[in-house]
C-alpha positions in Angstrom: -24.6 16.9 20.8 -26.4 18.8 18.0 -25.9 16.3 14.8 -27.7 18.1 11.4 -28.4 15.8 8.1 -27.4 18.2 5.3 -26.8 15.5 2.8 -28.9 12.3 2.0 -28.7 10.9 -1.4 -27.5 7.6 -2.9 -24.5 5.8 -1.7 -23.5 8.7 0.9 -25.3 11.0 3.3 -23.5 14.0 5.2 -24.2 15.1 9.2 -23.0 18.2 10.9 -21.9 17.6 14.8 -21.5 20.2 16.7 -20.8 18.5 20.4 -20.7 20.8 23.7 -19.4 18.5 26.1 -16.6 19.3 28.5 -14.3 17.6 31.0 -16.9 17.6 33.6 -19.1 15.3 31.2 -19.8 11.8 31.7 -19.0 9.6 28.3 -21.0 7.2 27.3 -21.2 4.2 24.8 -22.0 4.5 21.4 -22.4 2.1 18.4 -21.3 3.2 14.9 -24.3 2.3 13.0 -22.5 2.1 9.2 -19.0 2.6 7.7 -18.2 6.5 8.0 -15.7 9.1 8.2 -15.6 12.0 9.8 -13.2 15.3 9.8 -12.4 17.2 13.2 -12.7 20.7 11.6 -12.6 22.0 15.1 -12.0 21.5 18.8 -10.2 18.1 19.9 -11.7 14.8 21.7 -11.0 11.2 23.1 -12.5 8.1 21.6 -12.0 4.7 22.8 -12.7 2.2 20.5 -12.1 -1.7 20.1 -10.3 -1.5 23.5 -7.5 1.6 22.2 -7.6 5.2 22.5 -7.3 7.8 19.9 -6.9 11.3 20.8 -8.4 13.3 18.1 -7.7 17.2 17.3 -8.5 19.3 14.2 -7.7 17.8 11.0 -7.7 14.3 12.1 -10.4 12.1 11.2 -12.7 9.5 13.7 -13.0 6.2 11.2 -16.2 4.6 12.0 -17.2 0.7 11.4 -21.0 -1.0 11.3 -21.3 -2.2 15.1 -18.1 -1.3 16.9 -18.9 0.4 20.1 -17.2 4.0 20.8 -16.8 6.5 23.4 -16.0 9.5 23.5 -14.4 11.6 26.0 -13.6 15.6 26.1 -10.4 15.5 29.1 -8.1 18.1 27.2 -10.6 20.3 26.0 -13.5 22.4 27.2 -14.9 24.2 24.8 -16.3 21.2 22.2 -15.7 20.0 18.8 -17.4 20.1 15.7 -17.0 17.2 13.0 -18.1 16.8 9.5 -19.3 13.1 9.1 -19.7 11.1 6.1 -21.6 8.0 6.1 -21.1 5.2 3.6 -23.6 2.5 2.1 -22.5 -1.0 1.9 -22.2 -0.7 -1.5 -19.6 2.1 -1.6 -17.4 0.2 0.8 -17.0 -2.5 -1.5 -16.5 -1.3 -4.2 -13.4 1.4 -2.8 -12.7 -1.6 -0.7 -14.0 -3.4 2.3 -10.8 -5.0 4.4 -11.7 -4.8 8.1 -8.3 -3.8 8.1 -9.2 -0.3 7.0 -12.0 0.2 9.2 -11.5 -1.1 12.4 -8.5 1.3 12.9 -10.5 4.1 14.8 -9.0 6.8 13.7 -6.5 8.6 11.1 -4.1 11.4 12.2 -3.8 14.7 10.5 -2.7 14.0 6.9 -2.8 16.7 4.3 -3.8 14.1 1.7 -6.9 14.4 3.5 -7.1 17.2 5.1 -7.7 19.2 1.9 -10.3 16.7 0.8 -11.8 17.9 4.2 -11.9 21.5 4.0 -12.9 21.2 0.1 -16.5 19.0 2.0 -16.5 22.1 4.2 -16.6 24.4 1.1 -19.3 22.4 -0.5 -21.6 21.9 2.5 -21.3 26.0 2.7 -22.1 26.3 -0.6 -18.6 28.2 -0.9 -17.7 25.9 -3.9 -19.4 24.0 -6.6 -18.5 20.6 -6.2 -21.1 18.5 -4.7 -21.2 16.4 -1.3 -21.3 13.2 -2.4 -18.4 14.3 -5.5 -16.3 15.1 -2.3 -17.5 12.0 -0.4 -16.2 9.6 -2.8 -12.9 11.4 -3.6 -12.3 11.5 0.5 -13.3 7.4 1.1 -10.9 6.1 -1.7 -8.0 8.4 -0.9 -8.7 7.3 2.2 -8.5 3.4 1.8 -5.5 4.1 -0.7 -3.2 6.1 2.4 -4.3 3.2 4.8 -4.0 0.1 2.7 -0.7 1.8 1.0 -1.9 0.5 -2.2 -2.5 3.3 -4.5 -6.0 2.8 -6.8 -4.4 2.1 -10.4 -4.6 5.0 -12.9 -8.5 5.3 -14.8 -8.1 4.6 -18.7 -10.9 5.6 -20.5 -11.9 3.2 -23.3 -14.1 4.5 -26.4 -17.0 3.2 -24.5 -16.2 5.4 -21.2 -15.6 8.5 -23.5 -19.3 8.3 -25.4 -20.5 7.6 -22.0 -19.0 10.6 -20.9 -20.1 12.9 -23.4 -23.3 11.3 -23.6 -24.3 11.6 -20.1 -22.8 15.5 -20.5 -25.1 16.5 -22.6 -28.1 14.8 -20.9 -27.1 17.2 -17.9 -26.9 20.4 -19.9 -30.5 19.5 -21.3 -32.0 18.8 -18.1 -29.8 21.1 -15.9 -33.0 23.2 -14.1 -34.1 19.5 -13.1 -33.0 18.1 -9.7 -29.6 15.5 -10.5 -27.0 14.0 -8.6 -24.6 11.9 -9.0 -26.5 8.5 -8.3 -29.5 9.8 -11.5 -26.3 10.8 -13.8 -24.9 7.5 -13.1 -28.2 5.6 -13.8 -28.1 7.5 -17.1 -24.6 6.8 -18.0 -25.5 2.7 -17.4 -22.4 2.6 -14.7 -22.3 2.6 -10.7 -22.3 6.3 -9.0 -17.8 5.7 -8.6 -17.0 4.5 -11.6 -18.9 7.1 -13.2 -17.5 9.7 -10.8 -14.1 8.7 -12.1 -14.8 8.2 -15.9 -16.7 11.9 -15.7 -13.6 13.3 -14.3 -11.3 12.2 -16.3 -12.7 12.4 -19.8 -13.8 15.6 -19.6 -12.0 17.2 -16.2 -14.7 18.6 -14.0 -17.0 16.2 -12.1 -20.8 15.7 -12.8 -21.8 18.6 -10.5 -19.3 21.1 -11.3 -20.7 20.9 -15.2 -24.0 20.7 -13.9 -23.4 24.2 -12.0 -21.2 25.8 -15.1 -24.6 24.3 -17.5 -26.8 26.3 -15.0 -24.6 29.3 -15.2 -24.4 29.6 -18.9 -28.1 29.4 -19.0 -28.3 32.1 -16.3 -25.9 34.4 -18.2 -28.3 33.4 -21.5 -31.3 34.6 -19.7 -29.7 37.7 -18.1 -29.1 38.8 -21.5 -31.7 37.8 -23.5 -34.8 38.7 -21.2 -35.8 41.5 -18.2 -37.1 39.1 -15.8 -36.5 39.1 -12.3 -33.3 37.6 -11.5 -34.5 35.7 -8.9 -36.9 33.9 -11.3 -34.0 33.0 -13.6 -32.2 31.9 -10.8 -34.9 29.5 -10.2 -35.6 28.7 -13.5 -31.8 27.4 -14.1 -32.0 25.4 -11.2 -30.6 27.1 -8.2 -32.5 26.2 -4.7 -31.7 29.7 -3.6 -31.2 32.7 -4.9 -28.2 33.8 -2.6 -26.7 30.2 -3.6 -27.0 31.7 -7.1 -25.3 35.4 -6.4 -22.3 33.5 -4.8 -22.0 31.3 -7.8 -22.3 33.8 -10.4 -20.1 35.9 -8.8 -17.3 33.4 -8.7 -17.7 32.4 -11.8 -17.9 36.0 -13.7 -16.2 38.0 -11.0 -19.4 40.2 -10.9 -22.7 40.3 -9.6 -26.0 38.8 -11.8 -26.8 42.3 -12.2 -23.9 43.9 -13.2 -23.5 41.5 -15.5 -27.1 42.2 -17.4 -25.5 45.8 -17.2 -22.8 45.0 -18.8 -24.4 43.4 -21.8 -26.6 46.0 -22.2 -23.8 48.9 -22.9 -22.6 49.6 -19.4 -18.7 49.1 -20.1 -17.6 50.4 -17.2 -17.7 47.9 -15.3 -15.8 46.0 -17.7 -13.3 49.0 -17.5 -12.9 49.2 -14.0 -12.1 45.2 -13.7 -9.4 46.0 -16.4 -8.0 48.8 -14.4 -7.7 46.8 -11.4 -5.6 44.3 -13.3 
């Protein structure tokens, strides 16, 4: 099994598995090593677990609990899966909630609840959206301990304290958006753990931490395209993007054109403009 870290920070980190094994495959024991959960995105596979077996296929999700032994077993399908597996700190547990209940259930069927929440991680971890990991990661955990427990999480109020936390820690991330933040570091600044942040964030204002941080980069970008002749793979730098084909896909989503024809645009080129009129 090929198992890739592309997420480590704070209260969650994010693996890729990609698993080859067939029916002619020998299972073998494994020990979950923290609380985690992790969506099937493809392919199908057995797991026995706490003396029951769950039969897992696309869309259904392999619950994981610190120190229960698994194994997994590939009977009805030959061509492997491939799982998207988030792993949860103590810490995040209890807070969303920690019954042993909850976790020791080894697996959860195909729910669209969830599902979604899956393929929106998938979107993030391509870099085909701009919510982060860990944004998705917490959303998933407590939806998930709210389907399970059937005890929906009571509504978020925002007092006036939340709020000013809210816009306070907003405009710390515009002012520092070319810097490296996450969720845990704009938490810290608001004064409040990494969750209840998540939720105060997204409710005062309506986008999570990340997706403001990534429209604050994007504004700047669109500043800079305008304003200067630099390359645009040194703004895209300079604003904060890791990559500059990270920054193209974002940009483009965002203005429905390229980085370029955007600085084209503002420079007198209106038909570009004309052309996205025309097609409307």
């Amino acid at each position: 099994m090929a198992a890739t870290t592309i997420f480590e920070r704070g209260a969650i980190s994010v693996s890729d598995y990609r698993c080859t094994a067939g029916p002619d495959d020998r299972p073998f024991a494994e020990l979950h090593r923290c609380h985690s959960i992790s969506y099937v995105r493809k392919g199908s596979f057995g797991c026995n677990s706490r003396g029951q077996l769950h039969e897992l296929v696309t869309g259904a999700f392999l619950i994981g609990r610190p120190g229960d032994e698994y194994i997994c077993s590939h009977d009805h399908h030959g061509c492997g899966d491939e799982c998207l597996a988030f792993f949860l700190t103590p810490e995040l547990v209890e807070t969303i909630g920690d019954n042993s209940d909850i976790w020791q259930r080894g697996s959860v069927a195909p729910l669209a609840e969830l599902m979604v929440l899956g393929e929106l991680a998938q979107a993030a971890a391509d870099a085909r959206s701009d919510i982060g990991l860990d944004e998705v990661g917490h959303a998933l955990a407590a939806r998930f301990v709210d389907l399970v427990s059937d005890r929906p999480r009571k509504g978020f109020q925002a007092n006036a304290r939340d709020r000013r936390r809210a816009v306070e820690t907003a405009l710390w991330i515009d002012a520092h958006s070319p810097d490296a933040i996450d969720l845990d570091g704009a938490a810290k600044e608001a004064g409040v753990s990494p969750f209840h942040f998540l939720r105060l964030f997204s409710n005062v204002l309506g986008v999570t931490p990340h997706q403001y941080l990534v429209r604050s980069r994007l504004r700047h970008a669109a500043q800079l395209l305008v304003e200067e002749d630099r390359a645009i793979t040194d703004i895209a730098f300079d604003v904060g993007f890791g990559d500059l084909s990270n920054f193209v896909r974002s940009f483009h989503r965002a203005a429905g054109i390229s980085p370029r024809a955007f600085r084209q645009t503002s420079r007198g080129n209106r038909k570009i403009l004309q052309d996205r009129l025309a097609a409307h």
